[in-house]
VEXKOLBA-936450 format. One record per residue (C-alpha): residue number from 1; y negated, z, x; residue in three letters. Coordinates in pm, whole numbers, always signed. Layout:
BEGIN
<num: NUM | Y: Y | Z: Z | X: X | residu: ALA>
...
END
This chain:
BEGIN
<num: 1 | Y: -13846 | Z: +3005 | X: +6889 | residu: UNK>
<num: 2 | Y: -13865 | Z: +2667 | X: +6675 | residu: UNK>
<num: 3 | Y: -13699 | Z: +2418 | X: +6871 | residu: UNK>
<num: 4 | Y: -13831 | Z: +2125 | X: +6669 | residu: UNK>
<num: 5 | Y: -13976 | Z: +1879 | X: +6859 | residu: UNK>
<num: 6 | Y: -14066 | Z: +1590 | X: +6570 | residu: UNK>
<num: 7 | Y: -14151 | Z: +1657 | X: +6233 | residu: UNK>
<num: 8 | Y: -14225 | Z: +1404 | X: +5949 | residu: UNK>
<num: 9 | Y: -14390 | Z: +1471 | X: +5636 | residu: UNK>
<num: 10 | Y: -14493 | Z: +1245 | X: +5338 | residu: UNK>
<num: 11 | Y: -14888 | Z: +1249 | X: +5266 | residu: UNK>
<num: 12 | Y: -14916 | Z: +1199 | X: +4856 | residu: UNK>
<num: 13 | Y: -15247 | Z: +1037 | X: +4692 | residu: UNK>
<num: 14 | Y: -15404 | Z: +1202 | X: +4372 | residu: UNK>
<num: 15 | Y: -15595 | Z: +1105 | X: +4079 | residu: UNK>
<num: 16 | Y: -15829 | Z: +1304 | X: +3906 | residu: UNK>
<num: 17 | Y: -15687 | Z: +1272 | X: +3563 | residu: UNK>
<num: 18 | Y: -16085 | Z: +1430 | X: +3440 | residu: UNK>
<num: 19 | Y: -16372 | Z: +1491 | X: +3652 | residu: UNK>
<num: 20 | Y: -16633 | Z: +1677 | X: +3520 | residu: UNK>
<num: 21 | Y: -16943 | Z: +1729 | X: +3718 | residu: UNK>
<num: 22 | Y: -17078 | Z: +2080 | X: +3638 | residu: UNK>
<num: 23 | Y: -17422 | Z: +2136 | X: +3876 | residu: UNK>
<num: 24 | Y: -17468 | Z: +2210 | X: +4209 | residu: UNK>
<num: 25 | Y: -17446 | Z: +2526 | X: +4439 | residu: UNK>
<num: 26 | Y: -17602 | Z: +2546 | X: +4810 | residu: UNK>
<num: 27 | Y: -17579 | Z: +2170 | X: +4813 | residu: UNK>
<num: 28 | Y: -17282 | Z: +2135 | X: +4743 | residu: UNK>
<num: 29 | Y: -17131 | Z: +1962 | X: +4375 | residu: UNK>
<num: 30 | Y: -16960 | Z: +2198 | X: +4094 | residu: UNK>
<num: 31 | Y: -16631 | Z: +2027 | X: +3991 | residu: UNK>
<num: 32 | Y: -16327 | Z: +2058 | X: +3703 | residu: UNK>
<num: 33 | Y: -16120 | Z: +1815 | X: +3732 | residu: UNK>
<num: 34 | Y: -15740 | Z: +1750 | X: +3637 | residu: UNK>
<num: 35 | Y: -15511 | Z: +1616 | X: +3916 | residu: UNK>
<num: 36 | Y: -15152 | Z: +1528 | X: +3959 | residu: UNK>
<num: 37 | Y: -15021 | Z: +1361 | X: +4300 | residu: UNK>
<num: 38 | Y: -14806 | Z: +1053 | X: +4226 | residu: UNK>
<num: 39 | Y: -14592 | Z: +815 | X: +4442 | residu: UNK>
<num: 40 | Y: -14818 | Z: +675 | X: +4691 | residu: UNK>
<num: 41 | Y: -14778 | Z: +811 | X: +5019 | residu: UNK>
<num: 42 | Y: -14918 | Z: +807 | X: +5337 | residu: UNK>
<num: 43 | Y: -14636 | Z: +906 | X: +5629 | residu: UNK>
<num: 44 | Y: -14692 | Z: +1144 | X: +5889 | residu: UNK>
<num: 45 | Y: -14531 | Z: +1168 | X: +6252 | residu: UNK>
<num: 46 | Y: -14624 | Z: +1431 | X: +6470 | residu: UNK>
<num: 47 | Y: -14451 | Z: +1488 | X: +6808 | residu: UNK>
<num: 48 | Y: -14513 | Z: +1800 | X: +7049 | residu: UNK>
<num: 49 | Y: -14737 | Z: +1805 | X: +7336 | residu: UNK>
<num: 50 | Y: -14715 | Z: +2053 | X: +7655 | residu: UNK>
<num: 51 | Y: -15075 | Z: +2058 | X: +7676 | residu: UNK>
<num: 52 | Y: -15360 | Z: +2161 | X: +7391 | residu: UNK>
<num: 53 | Y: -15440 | Z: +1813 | X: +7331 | residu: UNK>
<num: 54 | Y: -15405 | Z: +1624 | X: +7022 | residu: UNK>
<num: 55 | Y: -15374 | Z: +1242 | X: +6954 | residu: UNK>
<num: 56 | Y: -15424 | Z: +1087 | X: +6637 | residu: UNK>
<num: 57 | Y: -15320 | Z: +701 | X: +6602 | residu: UNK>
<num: 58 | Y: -15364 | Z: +500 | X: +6267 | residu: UNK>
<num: 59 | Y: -15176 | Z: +188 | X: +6065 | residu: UNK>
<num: 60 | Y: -15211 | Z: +6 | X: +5805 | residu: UNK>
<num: 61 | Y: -15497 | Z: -24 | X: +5567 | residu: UNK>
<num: 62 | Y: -15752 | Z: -121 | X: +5782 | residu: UNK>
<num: 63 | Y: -15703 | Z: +255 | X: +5916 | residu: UNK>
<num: 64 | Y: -15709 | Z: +168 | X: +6274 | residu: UNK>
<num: 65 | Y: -16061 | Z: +125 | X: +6295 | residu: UNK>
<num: 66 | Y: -16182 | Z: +479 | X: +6220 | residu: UNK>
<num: 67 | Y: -16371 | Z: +663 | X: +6459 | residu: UNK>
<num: 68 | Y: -16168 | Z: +977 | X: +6645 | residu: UNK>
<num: 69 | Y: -16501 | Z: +1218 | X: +6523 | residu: UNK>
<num: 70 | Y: -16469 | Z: +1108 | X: +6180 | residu: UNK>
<num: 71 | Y: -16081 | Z: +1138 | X: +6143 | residu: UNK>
<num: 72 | Y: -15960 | Z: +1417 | X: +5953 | residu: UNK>
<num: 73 | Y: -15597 | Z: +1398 | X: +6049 | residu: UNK>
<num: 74 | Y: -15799 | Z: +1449 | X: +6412 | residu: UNK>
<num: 75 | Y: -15968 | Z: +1748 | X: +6274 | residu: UNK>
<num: 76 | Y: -15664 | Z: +1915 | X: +6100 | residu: UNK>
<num: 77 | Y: -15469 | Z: +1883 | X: +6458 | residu: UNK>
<num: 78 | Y: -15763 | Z: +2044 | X: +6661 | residu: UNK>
<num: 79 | Y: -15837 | Z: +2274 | X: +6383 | residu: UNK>
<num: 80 | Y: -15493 | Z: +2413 | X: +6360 | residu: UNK>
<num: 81 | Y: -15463 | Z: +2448 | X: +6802 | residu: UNK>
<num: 82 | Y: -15747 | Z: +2625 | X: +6818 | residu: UNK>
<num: 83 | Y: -15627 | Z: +2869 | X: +6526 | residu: UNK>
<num: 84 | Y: -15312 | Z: +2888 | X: +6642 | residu: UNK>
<num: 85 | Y: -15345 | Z: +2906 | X: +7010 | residu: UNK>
<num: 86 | Y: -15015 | Z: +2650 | X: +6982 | residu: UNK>
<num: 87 | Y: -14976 | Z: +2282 | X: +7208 | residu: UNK>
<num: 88 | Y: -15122 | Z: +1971 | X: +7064 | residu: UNK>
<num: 89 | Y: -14909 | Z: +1692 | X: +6917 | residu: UNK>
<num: 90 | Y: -14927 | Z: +1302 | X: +6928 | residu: UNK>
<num: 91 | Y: -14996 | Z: +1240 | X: +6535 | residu: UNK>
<num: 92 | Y: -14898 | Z: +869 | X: +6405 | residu: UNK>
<num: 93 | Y: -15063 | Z: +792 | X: +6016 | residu: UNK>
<num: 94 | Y: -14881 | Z: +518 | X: +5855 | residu: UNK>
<num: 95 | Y: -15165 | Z: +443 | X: +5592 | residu: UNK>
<num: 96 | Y: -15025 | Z: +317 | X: +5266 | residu: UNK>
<num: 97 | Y: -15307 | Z: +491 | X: +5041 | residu: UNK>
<num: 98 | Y: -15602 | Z: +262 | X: +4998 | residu: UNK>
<num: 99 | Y: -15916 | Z: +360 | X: +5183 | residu: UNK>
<num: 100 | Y: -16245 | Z: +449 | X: +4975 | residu: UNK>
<num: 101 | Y: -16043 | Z: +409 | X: +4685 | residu: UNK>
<num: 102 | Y: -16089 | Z: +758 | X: +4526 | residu: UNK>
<num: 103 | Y: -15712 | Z: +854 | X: +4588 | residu: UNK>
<num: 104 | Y: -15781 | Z: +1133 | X: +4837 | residu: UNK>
<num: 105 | Y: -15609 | Z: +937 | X: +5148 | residu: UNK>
<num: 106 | Y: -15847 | Z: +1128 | X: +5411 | residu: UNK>
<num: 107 | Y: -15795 | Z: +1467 | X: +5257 | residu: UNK>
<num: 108 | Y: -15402 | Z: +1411 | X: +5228 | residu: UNK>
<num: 109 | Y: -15378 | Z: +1277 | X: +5612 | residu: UNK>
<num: 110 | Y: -15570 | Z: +1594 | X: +5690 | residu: UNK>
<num: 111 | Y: -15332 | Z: +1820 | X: +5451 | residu: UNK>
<num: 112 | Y: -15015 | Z: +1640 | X: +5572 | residu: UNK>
<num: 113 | Y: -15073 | Z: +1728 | X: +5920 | residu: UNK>
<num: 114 | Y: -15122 | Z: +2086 | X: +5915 | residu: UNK>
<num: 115 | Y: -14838 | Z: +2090 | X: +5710 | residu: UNK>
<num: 116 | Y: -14672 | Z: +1855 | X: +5992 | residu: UNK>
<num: 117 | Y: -14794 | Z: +2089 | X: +6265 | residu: UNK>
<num: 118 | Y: -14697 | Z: +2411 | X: +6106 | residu: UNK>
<num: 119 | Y: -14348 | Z: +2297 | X: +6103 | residu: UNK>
<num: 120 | Y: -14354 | Z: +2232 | X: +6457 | residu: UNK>
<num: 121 | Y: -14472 | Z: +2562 | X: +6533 | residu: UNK>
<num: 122 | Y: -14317 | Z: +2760 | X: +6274 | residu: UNK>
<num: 123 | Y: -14651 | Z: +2882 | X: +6150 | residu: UNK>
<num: 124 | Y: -14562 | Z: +3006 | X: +5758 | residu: UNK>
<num: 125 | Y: -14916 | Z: +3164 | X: +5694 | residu: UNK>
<num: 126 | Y: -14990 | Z: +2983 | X: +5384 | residu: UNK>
<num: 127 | Y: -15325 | Z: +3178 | X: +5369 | residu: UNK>
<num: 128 | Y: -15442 | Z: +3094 | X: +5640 | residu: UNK>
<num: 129 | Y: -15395 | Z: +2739 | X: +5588 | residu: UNK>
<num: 130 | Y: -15479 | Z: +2726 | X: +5308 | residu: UNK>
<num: 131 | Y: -15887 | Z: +2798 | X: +5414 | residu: UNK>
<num: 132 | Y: -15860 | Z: +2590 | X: +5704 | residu: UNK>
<num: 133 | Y: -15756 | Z: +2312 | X: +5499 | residu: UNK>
<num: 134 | Y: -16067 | Z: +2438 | X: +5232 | residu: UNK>
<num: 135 | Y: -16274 | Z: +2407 | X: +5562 | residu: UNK>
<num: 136 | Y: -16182 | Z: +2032 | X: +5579 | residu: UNK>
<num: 137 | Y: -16253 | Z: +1886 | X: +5292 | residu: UNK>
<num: 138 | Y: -16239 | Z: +1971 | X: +4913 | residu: UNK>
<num: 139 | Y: -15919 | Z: +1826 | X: +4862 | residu: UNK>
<num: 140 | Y: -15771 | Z: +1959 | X: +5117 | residu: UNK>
<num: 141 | Y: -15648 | Z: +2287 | X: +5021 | residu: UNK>
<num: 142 | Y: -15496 | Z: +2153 | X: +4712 | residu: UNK>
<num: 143 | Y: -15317 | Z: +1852 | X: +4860 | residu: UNK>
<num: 144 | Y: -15130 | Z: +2123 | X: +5108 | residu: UNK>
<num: 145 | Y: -14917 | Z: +2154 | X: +4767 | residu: UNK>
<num: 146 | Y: -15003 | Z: +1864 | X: +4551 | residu: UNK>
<num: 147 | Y: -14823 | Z: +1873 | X: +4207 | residu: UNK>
<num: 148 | Y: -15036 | Z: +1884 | X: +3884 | residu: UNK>
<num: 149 | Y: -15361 | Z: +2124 | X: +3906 | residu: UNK>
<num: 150 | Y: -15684 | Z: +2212 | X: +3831 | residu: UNK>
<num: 151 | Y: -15906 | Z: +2257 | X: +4040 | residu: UNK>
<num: 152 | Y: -16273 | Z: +2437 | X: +4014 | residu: UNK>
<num: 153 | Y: -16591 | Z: +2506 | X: +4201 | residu: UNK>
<num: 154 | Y: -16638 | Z: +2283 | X: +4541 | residu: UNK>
<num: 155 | Y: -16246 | Z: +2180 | X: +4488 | residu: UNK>
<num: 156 | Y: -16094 | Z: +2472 | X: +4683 | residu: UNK>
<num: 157 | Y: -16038 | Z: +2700 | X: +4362 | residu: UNK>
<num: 158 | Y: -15676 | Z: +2513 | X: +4256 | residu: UNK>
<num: 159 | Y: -15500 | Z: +2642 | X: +3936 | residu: UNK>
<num: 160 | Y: -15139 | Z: +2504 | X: +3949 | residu: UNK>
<num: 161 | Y: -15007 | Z: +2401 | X: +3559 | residu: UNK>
<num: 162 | Y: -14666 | Z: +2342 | X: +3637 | residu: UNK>
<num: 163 | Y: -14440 | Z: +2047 | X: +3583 | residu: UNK>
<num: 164 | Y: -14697 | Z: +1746 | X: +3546 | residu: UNK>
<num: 165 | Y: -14701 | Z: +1527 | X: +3259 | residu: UNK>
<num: 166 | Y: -14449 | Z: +1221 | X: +3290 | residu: UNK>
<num: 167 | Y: -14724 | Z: +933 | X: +3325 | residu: UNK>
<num: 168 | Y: -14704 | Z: +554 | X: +3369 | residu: UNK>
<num: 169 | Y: -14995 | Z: +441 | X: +3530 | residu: UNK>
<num: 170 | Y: -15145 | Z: +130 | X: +3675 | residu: UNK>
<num: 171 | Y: -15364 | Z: +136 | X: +3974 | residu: UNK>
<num: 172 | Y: -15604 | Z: -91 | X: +4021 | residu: UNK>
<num: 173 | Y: -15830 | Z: -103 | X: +4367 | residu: UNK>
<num: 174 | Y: -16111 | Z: -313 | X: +4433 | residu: UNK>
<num: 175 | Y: -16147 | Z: -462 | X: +4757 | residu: UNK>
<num: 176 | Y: -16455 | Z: -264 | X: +4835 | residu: UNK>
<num: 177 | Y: -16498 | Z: +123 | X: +4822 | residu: UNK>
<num: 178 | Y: -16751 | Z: +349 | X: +4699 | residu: UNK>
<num: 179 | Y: -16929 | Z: +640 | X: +4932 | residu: UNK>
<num: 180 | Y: -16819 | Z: +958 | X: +4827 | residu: UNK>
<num: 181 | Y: -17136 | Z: +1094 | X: +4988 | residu: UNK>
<num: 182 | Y: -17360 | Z: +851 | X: +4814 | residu: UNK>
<num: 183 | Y: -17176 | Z: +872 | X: +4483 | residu: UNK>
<num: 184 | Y: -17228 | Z: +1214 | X: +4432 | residu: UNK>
<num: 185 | Y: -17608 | Z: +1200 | X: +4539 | residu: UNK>
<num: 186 | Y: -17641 | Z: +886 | X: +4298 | residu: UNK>
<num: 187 | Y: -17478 | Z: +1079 | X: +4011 | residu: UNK>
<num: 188 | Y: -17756 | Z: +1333 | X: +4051 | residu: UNK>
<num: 189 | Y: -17971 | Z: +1079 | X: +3866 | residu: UNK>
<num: 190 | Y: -17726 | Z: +1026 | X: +3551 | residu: UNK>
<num: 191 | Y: -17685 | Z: +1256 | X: +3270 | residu: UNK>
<num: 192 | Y: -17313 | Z: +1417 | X: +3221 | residu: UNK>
<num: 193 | Y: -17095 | Z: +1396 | X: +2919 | residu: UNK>
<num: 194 | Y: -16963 | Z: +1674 | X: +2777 | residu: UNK>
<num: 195 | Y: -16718 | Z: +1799 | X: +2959 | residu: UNK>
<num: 196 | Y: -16349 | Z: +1661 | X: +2936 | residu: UNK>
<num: 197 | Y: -16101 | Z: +1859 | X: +3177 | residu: UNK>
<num: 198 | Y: -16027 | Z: +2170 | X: +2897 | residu: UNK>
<num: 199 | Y: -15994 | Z: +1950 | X: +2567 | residu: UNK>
<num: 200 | Y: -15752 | Z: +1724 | X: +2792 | residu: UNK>
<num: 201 | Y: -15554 | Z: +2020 | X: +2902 | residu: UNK>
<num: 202 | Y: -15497 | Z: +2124 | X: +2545 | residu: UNK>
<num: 203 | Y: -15360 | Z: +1781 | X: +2495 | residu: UNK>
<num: 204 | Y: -15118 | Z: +1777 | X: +2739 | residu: UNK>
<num: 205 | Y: -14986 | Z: +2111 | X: +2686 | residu: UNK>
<num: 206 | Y: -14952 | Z: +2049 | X: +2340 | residu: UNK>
<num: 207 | Y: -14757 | Z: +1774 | X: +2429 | residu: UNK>
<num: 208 | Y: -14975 | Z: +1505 | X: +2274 | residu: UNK>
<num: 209 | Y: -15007 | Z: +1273 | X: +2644 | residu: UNK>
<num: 210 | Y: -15132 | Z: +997 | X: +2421 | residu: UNK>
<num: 211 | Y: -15495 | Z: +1216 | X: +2321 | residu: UNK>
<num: 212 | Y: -15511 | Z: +1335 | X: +2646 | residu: UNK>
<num: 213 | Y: -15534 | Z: +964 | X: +2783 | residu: UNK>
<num: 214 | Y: -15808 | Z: +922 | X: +2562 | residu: UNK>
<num: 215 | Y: -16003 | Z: +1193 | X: +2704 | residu: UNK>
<num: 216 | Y: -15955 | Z: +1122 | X: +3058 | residu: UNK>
<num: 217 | Y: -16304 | Z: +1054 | X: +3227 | residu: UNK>
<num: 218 | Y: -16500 | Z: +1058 | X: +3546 | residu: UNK>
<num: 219 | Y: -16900 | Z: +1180 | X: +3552 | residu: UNK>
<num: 220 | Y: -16881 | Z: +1028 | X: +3851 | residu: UNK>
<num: 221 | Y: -16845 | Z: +657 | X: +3704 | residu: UNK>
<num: 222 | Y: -17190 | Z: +574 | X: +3609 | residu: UNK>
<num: 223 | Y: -17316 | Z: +564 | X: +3987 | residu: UNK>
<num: 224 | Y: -17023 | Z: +435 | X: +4151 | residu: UNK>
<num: 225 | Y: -17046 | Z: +125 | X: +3958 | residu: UNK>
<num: 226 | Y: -17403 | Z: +89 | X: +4007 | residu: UNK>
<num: 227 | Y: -17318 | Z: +125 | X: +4386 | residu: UNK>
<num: 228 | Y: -16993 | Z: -122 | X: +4353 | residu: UNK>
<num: 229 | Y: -17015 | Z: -319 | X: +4027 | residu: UNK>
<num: 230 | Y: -16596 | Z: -459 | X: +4072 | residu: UNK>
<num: 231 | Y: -16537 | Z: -93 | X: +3934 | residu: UNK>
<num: 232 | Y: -16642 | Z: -184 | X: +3622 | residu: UNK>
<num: 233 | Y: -16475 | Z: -520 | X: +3588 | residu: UNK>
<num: 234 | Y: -16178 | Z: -374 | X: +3746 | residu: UNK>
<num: 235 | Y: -16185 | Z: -91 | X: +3440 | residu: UNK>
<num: 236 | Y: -16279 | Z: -361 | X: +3160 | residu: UNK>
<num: 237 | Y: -15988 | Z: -531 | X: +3261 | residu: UNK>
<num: 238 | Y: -15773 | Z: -242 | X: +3219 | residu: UNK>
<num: 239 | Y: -15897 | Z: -172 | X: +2898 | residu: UNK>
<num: 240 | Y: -15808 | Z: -490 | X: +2777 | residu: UNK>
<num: 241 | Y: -15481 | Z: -427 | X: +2862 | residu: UNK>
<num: 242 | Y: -15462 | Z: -206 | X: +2547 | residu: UNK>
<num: 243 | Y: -15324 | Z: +154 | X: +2733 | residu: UNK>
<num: 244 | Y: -15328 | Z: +481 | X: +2574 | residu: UNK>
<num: 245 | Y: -15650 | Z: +553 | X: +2810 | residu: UNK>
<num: 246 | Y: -15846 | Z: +428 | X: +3128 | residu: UNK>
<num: 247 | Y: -16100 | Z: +592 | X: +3383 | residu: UNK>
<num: 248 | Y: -16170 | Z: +612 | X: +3771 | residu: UNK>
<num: 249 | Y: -16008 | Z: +860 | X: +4002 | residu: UNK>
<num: 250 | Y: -16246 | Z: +1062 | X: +4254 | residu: UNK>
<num: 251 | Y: -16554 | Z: +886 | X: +4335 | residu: UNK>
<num: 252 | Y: -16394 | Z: +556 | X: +4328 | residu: UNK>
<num: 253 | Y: -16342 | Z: +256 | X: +4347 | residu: UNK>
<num: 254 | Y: -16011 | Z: +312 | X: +4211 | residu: UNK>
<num: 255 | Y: -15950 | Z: +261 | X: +3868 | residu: UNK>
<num: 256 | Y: -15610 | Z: +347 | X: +3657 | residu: UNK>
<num: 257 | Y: -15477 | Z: +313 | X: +3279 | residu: UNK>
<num: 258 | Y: -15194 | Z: +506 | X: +3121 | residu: UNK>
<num: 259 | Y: -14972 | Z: +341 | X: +2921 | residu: UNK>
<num: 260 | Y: -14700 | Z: +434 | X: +2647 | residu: UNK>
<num: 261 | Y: -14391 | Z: +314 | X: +2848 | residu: UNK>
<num: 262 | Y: -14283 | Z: +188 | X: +3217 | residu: UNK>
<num: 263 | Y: -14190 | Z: -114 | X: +3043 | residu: UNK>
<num: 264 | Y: -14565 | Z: -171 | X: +2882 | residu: UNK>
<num: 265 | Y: -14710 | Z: -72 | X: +3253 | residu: UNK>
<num: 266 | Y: -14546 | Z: -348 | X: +3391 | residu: UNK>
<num: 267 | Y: -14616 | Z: -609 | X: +3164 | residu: UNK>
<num: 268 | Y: -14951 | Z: -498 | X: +3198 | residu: UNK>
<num: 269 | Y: -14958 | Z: -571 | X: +3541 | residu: UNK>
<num: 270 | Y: -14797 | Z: -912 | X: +3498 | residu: UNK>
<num: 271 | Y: -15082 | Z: -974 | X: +3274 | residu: UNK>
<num: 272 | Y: -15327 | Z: -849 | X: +3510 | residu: UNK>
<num: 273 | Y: -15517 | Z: -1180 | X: +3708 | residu: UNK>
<num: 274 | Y: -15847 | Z: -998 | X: +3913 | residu: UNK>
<num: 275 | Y: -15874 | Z: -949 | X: +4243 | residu: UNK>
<num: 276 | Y: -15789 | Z: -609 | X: +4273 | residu: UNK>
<num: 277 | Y: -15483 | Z: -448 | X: +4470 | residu: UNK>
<num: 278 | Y: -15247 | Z: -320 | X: +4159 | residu: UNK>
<num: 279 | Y: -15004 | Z: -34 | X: +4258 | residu: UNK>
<num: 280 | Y: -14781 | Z: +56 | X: +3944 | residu: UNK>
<num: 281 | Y: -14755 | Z: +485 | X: +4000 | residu: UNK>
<num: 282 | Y: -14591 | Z: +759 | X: +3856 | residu: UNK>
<num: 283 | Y: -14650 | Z: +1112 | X: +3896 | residu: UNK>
<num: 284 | Y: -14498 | Z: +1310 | X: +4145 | residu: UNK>
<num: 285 | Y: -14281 | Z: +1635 | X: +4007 | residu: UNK>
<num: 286 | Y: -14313 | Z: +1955 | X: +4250 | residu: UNK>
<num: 287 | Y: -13993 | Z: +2042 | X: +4434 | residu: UNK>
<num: 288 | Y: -13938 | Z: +2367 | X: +4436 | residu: UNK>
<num: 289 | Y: -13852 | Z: +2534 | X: +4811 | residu: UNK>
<num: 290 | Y: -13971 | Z: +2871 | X: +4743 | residu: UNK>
<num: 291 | Y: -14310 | Z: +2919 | X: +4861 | residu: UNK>
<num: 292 | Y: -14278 | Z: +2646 | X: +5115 | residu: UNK>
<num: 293 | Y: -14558 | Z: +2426 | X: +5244 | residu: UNK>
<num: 294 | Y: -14353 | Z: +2126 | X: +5267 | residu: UNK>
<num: 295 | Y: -14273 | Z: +2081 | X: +4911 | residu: UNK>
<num: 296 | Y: -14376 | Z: +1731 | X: +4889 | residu: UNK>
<num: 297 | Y: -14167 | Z: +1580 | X: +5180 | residu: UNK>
END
C-alpha cells in the first residue's frame, strides 16, 4: 500500500526545435517536429483526498484566472480517478512557464500531474498513461517523459533520440499570445516550406549543432504573426543578435535563438532592449530511473 501522502513533481516547458506542418487527417493537423524540454519549469503539488474529488488551484503567470472546464491539470486529475478508481487530490500549479507562449505550459501541467498522481497511488502502467495523456492534448504524451524527441502524426507518435544536444538559447516572449486553435486554422491559408525536421536531425547527429540552428523553423510562423505581429519584431530582434539560428516554438508567441556559447547568450540578452520577457534556457538532459515516469523531477 503506498503510504505517500504528498508528492511533488517538476513540470518542464519544450520548444519545438522544427515544426513542419504535413496536412491534415479527420480534422486534425499532421506534425514533425523536433523537441527537447529545457529548464523552465512549472511545479506541481498534489496532496491526497479521502473522497473522489479533485481540486486544482493556480499561481503565477496570470494562471489564476483560468476557468476549472478549461484546465488541463483539472482534466488530468479527473481523468486519472475515473481510470483508476483511486481518491482525488488537492493539486497546487506554481506557473513559471509563460502562458500562450508556445512552450507547452498547459500540456506539461496536465503531464506533470498524472505523473504527480501516479506516484500517490503507485499506479506504474506507463501504457496506460501514456493514452490518457494522448487523450489530453498532443503534447501530452510526450511531456510524461520530456527529453529530446520527435514526435509525428497529431503529436502522440514520440520517437525518443537520446541525450539532447547541449544548446544555449534565449527566450524571448511577447506580452501577448497567439491561439493555438486559430493558428493552426490560419496556417491552412499559407503555403509550407519544405520540410525541415529530417535535414536538422542529420545535423545534430552528425554533430554539426551550428547547421542544425540554421535549419530550425516553424510552418506555423507565417499566421501567428499575422495574428500577433510582436512575434516578428520579437524574432528580428533576435536575429540581429547574430546566433547560429532563430525561429518560434509551437504556435507561438515565443520566439528563441541559439547561440555558439553561454557566454555569447548572455551578452545577447544584455543587448536585448524590446519589450519582451527574456528567459536565458538550456536543455534539459534525461535522468535515467529505469523506465520511470518521474524522470524529470
Amino acid at each position: 500500500m503506498n503510504k505517500m501522502n504528498t508528492a511533488r513533481v517538476n513540470a518542464q516547458a519544450k520548444l519545438n526545435l522544427t515544426l513542419d506542418v504535413l496536412g491534415t487527417e479527420e480534422g486534425y493537423h499532421l506534425l514533425d517536429s523536433l523537441v527537447c524540454t529545457v529548464d523552465l519549469a512549472d511545479r506541481i503539488v498534489a496532496k491526497k483526498r479521502k473522497d473522489g474529488l479533485v481540486s486544482v488551484t493556480m499561481h503565477g503567470m496570470g494562471s489564476e484566472s483560468i476557468p476549472p472546464e478549461e484546465n488541463n491539470a483539472q482534466k488530468a486529475g479527473e481523468a486519472f480517478v475515473a481510470a483508476f478508481g483511486t481518491c482525488g487530490a488537492d493539486i497546487t500549479v506554481y506557473k513559471n512557464i509563460p502562458v500562450g507562449a508556445g512552450l507547452g505550459g498547459s500540456s506539461a501541467d496536465a503531464a506533470g500531474t498524472l505523473k504527480a498522481m501516479a506516484k500517490l497511488y503507485g499506479i506504474e502502467d506507463a501504457n496506460a498513461l501514456k493514452a490518457m495523456a494522448d487523450s489530453l492534448g498532443s503534447d501530452t504524451g510526450y511531456l510524461l517523459t520530456g527529453g529530446f524527441a520527435r514526435i509525428r502524426g497529431r503529436g502522440e507518435q514520440v520517437e525518443p533520440l537520446g541525450e539532447p544536444p547541449a544548446l544555449n538559447l534565449l527566450l524571448l516572449v511577447p506580452e501577448e499570445g497567439v491561439s493555438t486553435a486559430e493558428c493552426y486554422k490560419k496556417s491552412d491559408g499559407y503555403s509550407k516550406s519544405r520540410p525541415h525536421t529530417e535535414r536538422a536531425l542529420e545535423c545534430l547527429r552528425a554533430g554539426n549543432a551550428e547547421w542544425a540552428a540554421k535549419l530550425f523553423y516553424n510552418d506555423l510562423y507565417p499566421a501567428a504573426r499575422e495574428l500577433n505581429p510582436e512575434v516578428e519584431r520579437a524574432l528580428a530582434a533576435l536575429r540581429s543578435l547574430s546566433p547560429w539560428g532563430a525561429s518560434m516554438t509551437g504556435s507561438g508567441s515565443g520566439v528563441f535563438a541559439v547561440f555558439e556559447t553561454a557566454e555569447l547568450c548572455l551578452w545577447a540578452k544584455s543587448r536585448y532592449r524590446g519589450k519582451c520577457r527574456a528567459y536565458l534556457l538550456k536543455t534539459c538532459k534525461l535522468k535515467e530511473r529505469g523506465r520511470s515516469l518521474y524522470s524529470l523531477e
